[in-house]
N, C-alpha and C positions, 0 to 999 in steps of 0.2 A: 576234714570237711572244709571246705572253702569260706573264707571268712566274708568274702561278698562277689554281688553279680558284675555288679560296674561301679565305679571308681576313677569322677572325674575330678579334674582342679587345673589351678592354672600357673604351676609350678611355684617357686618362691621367690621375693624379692631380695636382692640385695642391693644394698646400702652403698649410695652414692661414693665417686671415687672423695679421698680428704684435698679439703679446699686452700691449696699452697695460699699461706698470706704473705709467703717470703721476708719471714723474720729472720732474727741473725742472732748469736751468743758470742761469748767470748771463750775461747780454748786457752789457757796459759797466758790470760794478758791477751790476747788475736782473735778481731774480730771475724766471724768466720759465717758468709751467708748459707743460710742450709739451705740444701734441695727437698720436695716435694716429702720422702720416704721420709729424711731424716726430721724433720719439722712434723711431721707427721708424729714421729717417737718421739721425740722429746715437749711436743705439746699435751700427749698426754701422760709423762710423766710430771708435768708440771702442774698440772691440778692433782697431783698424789701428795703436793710438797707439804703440806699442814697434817697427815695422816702419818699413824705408826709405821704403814708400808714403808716408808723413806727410811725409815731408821731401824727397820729389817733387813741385814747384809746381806743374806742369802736372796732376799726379793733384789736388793741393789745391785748384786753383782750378776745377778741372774739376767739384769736390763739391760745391765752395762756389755755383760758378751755376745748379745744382740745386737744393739746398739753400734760397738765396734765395728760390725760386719759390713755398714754403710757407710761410716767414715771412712775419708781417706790414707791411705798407708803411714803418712807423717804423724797419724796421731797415734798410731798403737800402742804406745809405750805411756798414752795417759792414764789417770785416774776419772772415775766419775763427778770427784769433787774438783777437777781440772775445769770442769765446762760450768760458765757462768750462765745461766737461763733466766735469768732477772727481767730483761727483756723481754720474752713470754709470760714470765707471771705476770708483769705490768700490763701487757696486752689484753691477758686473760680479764683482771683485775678491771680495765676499762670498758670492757664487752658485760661484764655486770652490772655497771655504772647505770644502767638503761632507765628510762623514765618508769614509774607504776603503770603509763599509759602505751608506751612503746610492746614492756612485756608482756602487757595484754594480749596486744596485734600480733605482735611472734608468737606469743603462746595459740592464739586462735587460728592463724595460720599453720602452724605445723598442726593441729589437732583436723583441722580439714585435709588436710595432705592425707595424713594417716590414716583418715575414714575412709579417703578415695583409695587409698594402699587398702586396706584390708577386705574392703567390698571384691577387689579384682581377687587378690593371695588369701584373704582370710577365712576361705571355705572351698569345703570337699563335698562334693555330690558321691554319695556311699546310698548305691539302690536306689537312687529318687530322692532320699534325703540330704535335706541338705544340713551339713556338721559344720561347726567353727574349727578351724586349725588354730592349735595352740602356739605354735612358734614360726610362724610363717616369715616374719624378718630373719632372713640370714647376719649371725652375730657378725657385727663389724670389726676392725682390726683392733689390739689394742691389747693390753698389758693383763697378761694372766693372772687374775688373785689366788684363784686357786681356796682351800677349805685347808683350816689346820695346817701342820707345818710341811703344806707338799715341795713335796724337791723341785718342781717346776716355777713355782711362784717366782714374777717378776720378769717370764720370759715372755717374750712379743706375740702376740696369735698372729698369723697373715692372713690375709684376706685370703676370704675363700670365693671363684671364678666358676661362674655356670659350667664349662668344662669338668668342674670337680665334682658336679653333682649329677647324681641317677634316680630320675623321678617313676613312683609308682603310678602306673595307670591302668583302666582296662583296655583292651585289645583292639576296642572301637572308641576310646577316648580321641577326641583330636587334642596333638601333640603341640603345648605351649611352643614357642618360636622360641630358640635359643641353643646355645651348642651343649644341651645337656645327653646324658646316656637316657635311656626310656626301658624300663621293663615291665614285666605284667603281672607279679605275683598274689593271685589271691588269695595265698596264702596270709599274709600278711599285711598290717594296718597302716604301715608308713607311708606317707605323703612323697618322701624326699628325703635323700644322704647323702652322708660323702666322709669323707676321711679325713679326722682331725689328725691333721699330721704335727701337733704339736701332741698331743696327748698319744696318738698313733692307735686309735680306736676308732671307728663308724660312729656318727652322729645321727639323728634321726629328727623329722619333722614328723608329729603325729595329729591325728584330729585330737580336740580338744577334750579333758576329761567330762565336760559335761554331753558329748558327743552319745549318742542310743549304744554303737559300737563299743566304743568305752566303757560305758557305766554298765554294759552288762557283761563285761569281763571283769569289772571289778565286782561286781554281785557276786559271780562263779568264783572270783578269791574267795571270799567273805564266806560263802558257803562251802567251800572247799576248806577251809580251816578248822567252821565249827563243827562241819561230820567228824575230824579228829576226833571229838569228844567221845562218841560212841566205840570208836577200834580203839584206845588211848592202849589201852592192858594186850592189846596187840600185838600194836606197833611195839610198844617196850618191849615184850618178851622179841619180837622178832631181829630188834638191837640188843637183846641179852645174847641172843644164838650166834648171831653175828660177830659178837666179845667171847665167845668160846669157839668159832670155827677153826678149824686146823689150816685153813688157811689165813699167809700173814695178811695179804692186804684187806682180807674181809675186813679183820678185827680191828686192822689200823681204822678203816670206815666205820667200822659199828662202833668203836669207839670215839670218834669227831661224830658221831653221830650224838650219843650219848650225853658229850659236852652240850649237845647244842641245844638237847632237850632240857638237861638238866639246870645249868646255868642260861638260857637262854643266847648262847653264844653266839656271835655270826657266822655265818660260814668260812671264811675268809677271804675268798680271791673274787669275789663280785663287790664290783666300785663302780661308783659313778666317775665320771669324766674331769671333774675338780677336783676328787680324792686324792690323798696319798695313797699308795700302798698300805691295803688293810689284815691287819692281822688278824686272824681268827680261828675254828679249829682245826679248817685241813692247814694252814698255814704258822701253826705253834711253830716255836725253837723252844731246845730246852733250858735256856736261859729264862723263859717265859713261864717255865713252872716250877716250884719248887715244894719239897716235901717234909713236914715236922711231923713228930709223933702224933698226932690229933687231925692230918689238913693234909688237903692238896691245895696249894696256894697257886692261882693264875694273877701273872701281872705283867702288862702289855700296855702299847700305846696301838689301841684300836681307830675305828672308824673317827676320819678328821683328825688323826694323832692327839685323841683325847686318852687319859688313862684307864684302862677295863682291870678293876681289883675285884676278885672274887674266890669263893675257894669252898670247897666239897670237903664233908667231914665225913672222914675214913670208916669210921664205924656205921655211918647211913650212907654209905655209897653200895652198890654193885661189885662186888669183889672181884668179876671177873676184872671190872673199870679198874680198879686198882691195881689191879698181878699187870694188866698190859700196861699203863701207865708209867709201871716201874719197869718194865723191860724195853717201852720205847723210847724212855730216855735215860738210862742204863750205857755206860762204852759209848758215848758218845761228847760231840764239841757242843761248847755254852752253843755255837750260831749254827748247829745241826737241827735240822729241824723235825719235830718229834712224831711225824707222819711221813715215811717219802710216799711220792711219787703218787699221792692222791690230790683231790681238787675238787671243788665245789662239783661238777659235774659225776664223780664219783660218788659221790654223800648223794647227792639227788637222788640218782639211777638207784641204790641203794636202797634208799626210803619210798622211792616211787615200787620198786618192786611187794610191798607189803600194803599201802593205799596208794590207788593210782591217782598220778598227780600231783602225790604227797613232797612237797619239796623242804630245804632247808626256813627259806623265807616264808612257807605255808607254816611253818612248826612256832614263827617268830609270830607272824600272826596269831596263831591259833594262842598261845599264851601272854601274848599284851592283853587279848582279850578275855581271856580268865583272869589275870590280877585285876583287871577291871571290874567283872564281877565279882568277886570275892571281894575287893572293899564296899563295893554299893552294897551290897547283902549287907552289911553290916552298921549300914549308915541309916538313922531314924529321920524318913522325910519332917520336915516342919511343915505344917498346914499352913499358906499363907504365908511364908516366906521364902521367895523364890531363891534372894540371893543368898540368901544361907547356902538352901538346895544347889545352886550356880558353883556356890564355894567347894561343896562337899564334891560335887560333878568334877572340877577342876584339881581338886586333893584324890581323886583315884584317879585321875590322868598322868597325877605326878609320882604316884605308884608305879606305872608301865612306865614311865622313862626311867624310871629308877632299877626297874626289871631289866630293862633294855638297853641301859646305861648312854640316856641321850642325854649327857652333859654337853653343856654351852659355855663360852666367854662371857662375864657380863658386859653388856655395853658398857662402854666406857662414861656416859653420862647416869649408870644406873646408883651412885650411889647420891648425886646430886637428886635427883629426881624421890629420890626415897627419902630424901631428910623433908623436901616439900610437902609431900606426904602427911609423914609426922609433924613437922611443923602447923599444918593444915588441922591435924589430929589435933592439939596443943590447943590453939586459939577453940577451935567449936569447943572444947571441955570446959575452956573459961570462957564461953559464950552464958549470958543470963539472959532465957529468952522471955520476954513478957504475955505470953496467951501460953493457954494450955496444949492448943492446939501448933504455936510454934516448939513447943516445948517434944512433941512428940512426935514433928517432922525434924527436928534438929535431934532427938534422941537414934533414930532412924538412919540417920545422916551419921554418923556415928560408929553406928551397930555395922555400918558397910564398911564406911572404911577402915575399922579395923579387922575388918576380914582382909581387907582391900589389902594392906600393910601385911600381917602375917601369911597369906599367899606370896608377895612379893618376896619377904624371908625365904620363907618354904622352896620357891620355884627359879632362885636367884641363879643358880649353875646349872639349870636342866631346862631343857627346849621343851617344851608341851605340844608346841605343834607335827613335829617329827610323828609322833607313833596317833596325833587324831587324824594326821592326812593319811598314815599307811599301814599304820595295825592293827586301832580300835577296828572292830566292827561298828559301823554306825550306826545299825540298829538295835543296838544292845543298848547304847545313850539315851538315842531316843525313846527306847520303851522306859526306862526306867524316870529321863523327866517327863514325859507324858504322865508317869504315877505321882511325879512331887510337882505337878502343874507349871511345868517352865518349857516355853517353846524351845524344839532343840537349838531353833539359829539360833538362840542367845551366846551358845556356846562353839558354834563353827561359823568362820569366816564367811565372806561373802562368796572367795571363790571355791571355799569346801564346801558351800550349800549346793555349787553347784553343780561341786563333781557329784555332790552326794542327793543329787534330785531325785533322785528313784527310791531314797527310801520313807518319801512323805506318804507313799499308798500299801508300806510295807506292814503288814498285819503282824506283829510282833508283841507281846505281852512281857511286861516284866515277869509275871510270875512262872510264867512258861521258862524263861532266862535263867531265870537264877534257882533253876531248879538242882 
């Protein structure tokens, strides 16, 4: 079924060519004037130079064989610590200098620009309505950071040229002015693409998540997860058949399947665009598993090259899961890997055949959102205390990242920030306050922030935002602080209020939920 009738817009902007100021460095002692591209690169590795990026080889060496590609031949034989850019950071360093009244003006100046920019690019007409597009700036040129320890990090993105991109439209849309390709598919929701030929994947411009089109395919996820609950003894038994079929690749599938029910695994070969390479179940080695009398131990560097430790105990598993686990990694190398020749596409089709629809990331859904309820069922609302309630909301959040293993880097200022805290804690305890009445807003003051503090322990190596933007079901939150009296926004952002505006009229009952 066609996803819309008409579908206009006025294709996207890109970003101004970079503005040569014709600085110079030094190579070996030689001062050396750069051109246009080259000045280009090295000015924005020059504002990386106070960041851990610099003193990441793999990001430095990664710039520098970029880099080379526009110097001239006499210098190939340098090192990156060869070039002196002192001259640019000084420059940089001067362009900060600006009065408090100066960066007002530039600031209010560009914020006019960009309203006139997104009034033209930052909406799609879908049926008559009008939608915001979410990334209507085409990303500009400039140094790939990349997530976790990707093997790309530190290489140049190039600009990307109206020529490289093929805008969605309907049939009778008039066609923006510009050397772009034009197609008509209403099949599908994108704006606008093109080929990241650095990562060597399709890029997408889509309307905005708080877009009607949007939010009511994210509805259809959300409800397409929690019907799992009803077929749940199904689906299993239909992954049990599939771990005993006589054929091998069923079983290699029903089994990456099984993983993925069980321990909540990711599929493995669906990445975003800044990932590394993700390992997951169609994508084991057997290096990745290993077996003791009591376990099936999994240990990997998953999504973002963060660590995924988990492990299945032999006596509560599925025996068929077991017999094939030891014969698919049985006669084989540590870097063979413990499924051939299947892929996320195969585990889909698979699971889609037993609930339609049913996908690896529906299954990731559907169980964020069970450890969710499963701690709130067991959480005693406080009457009249929200942020307890807030606390407790935010402590089963950190259960599904824990489910789902969304471990984070702490920032780098977060243990400064945490003794302030405590420090903070310290002094209000040796506070004497003189009324009764301050005495029981200062005791109050208190009662928070050492929730404040013990969440910050709690949630120090796990992202919480990860699984409230794309696992929870949102109306599962919201029924449950509707019953502890805390508006949901307290707990979603401003821009998840807005993907998630459709579920302020959603008739949902905790007790219905946590049935």
């Amino acid at each position: 079924m066609p996803k819309w009738k008409s579908f206009k817009h006025n294709g996207v902007y890109f970003p101004p060519e970079y503005q040569w100021k014709k600085l110079w460095v030094k190579i070996k002692g030689e001062k050396f004037d750069l051109d246009q591209k080259q000045e280009e690169m090295l000015y924005a590795w020059a504002k990386k130079i106070n960041t851990p990026y610099v003193k990441d080889n793999v990001f430095k060496q990664n710039f520098f064989s970029d880099l080379k590609k526009v110097l001239p031949e006499k210098f190939s034989s340098i090192a990156m610590d060869d070039i002196d850019i002192s001259k640019i950071v000084e420059f940089q360093e001067n362009e900060k200098n600006l009065t408090k009244e100066e960066k007002k003006v530039l600031a209010a100046e560009r914020k006019k620009i960009k309203e006139s920019l997104k009034e033209k690019y930052g909406y799609v007409d879908i049926d008559g309505k009008k939608s915001e597009v979410a990334n209507w700036m085409v990303e500009p040129p400039g140094i790939f950071l990349g997530r976790g320890q990707h093997p790309l990090r530190g290489k140049w993105k190039p600009r990307i040229f109206p020529e490289d991109v093929t805008l969605n439209l309907d049939k009778d849309a008039p066609a923006p002015s510009g050397n772009w390709k034009i197609i008509h598919d209403n099949d599908s929701m994108w704006v606008a693409s093109w080929e990241d030929k650095l990562a060597d994947k399709m890029k997408y411009v889509w309307p905005s998540e708080g877009s009607q089109l949007r939010q009511k395919r994210e509805k259809e996820k959300y409800d397409k997860a929690m019907s799992i609950d009803d077929k749940i003894d199904v689906i299993r038994e239909h992954v049990h058949e599939g771990m005993i079929s006589g054929d091998e690749k069923t079983r290699q599938v029903a089994t990456a399947s099984y993983l993925i029910d069980r321990l909540v695994m990711r599929v493995g070969d669906e990445k975003d665009e800044d990932e590394a390479d993700t390992v997951g179940a169609s994508t084991l080695r057997v290096e990745h598993v290993k077996f003791t009398p009591e376990n099936i131990e999994f240990d990997f560097l998953g999504k973002d090259s963060v660590r995924w430790e988990k492990k299945i105990r032999i006596s509560e598993a599925d025996p068929a899961f077991v017999k094939n686990m030891r014969e698919f990694t049985q006669n084989k190398n540590k870097t063979d890997l413990v499924f051939n020749g299947i892929d996320s596409r195969h585990v889909n089709d698979f699971l889609g055949k037993c609930s339609k629809g049913l996908t690896a990331k529906v299954f990731r859904t559907y169980h964020a959102t069970k450890t969710l309820v499963s701690y709130l069922k067991n959480v005693k609302v406080q009457p009249q205390d929200g942020f307890s309630n807030l606390y407790q909301a935010k402590l089963a959040n950190l259960q599904v990242a824990l489910a789902c293993n969304h471990k984070k880097t702490p920032p780098k200022t977060w243990d400064e920030t945490f003794a302030r805290k405590q420090a903070k804690l310290t002094k209000w305890m040796n506070t004497k306050p003189k009324t009764e009445k301050q005495t029981e807003k200062l005791k109050e003051r208190i009662e928070k922030l050492k929730l404040d503090i013990e969440l910050s322990k709690k949630t120090k190596e796990y992202n919480l935002g990860t699984s409230l933007k794309n696992y929870i079901d949102p109306r599962v939150y919201k029924s449950w602080l509707d019953k502890a009296g805390v508006d949901w926004t307290k707990l979603y952002t401003v821009a998840l209020q807005k993907k998630f505006s459709w579920i302020e009229h959603a008739k949902v009952k905790w007790e219905e939920t946590a049935k």
